[in-house]
N, C-alpha and C positions, 0 to 999 in steps of 0.2 A: 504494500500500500504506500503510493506518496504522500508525502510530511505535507501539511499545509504551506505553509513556506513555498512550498515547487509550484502548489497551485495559485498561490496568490499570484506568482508570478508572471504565469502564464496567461492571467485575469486582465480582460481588456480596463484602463481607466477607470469608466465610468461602472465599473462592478469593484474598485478597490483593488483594483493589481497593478502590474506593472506593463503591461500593454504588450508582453513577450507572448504571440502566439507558437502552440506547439503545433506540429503536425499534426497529433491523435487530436486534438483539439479541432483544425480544421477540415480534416478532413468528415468530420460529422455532418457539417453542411454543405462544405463548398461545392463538392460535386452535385449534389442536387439544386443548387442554387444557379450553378452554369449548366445543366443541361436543360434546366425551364428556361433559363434567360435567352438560351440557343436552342430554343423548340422550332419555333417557325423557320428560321436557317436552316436546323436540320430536316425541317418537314420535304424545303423547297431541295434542297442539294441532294438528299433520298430517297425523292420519289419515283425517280425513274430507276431504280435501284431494286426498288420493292417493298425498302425495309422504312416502313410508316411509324411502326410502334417506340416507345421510348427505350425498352428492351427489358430481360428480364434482371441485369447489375441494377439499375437504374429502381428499378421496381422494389428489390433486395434493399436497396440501399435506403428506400424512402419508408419503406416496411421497419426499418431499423429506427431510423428517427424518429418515427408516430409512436414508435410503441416506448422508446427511451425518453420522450418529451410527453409523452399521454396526453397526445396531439392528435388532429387528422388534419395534417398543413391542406389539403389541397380541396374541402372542403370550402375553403372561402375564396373565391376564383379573382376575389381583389388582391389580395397576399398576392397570390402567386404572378398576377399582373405588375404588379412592384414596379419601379425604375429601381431601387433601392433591395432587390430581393436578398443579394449576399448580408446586408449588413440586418435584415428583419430575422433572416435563421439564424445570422449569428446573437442576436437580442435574445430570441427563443432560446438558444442552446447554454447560451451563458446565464440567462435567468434560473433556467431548470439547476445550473451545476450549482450556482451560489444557494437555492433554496435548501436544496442535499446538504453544501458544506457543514453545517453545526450537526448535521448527525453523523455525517461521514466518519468526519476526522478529530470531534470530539473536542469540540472546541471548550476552550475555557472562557471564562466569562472575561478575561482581560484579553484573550486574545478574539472574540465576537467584537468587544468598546471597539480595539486597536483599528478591527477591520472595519465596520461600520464606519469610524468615523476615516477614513480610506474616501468612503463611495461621497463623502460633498462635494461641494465645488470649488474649487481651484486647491485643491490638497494634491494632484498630481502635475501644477504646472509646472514647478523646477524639473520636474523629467524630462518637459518640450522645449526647455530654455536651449537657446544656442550660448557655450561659456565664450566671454569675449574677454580676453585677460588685459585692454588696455583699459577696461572700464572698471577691474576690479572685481565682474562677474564668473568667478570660478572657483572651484571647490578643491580643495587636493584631494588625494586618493583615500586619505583616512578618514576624512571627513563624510565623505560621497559612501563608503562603504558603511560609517556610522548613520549615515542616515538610511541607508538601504536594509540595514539588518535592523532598523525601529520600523521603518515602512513593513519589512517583511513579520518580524514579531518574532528574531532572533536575537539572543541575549548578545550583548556587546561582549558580556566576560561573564565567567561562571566563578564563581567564589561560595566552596560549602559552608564557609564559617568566615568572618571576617578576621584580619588577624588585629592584634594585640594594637598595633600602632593605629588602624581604623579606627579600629574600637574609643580609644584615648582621645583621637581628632575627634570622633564625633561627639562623644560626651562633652569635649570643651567646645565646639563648636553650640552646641545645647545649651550650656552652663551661656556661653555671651550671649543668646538669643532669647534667654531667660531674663538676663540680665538686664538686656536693653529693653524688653518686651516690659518688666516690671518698673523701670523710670520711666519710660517714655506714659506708662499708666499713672505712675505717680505727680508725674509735671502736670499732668491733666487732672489730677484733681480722681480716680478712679479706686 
């Protein structure tokens, strides 16, 4: 089974990924998507041929999809008329895969937040940015990877126990913020 992580990635945008399509991914619609979009081409370029029908791959294939989206795509003769037909199967197929995700792969409630808040608007536009480094707009590699494995919902570092020195900073770092937190109430009168 793949890690969520691989799937997010492979997740277009506006479903909270990374906009990386897989093959196994498109190939679930594409072919069906270009052989409706090239029905009438092939009607005209096949008839004197003989071969009218869409065939039996074709058939196989759409049989596959209806029954993995618990769909009948070709029920609604609008759909399938589309100018737009690739990018409405892929809306269909990517809808069905993210509703699966929290049972699939067992999501935890911090990584459901992470992903959800993924799917707003403009949470994936530093992905489209072009880096322009006389403007200052670019990221180095550790950073870029830091932010990649917060997008993805992999830990930056694994630590079982903190050690002894953490531990010390952060108690004192506590102890000032205590500190400041209880003047700053006391100036005010609290």
């Amino acid at each position: 089974m793949l890690r969520f992580e691989g799937v997010t990635a492979t997740l277009p945008f506006a479903f909270g990924g990374l906009g990386i399509y897989s093959a196994g991914d498109v190939l679930n619609y594409a072919f069906i998507a270009s052989r409706l979009q090239s029905a009438t081409l092939q009607t005209k370029l096949l008839r004197d041929v003989g071969i009218v029908a869409p065939g039996s791959t074709f058939d196989d294939a759409l049989c596959v999809f209806n029954n993995a989206m618990e769909i009948d795509f070709l029920s609604n003769p609008s759909e399938v008329a589309a100018p737009k037909l690739m990018k409405k199967m892929a809306n269909i197929y990517f809808t069905r895969v993210t509703k699966d995700a929290k049972s699939s792969y067992s999501l935890s409630p911090r990584q459901m937040a992470l992903w959800q808040s993924q799917k707003e608007d403009h949470t994936s536009d530093w992905l489209r940015v072009v880096p322009i480094s006389g403007l200052g707009q670019t990221m180095n590699g550790k950073t870029y990877r830091s932010v990649l494995c917060y997008r993805l919902g992999v830990p930056l570092f694994s630590a079982s126990k903190p050690s002894s020195l953490v531990q010390r900073v952060f108690c004192l770092g506590l102890y000032y913020v205590t500190t400041a937190v209880n003047h700053v109430l006391g100036v005010i009168g609290i």
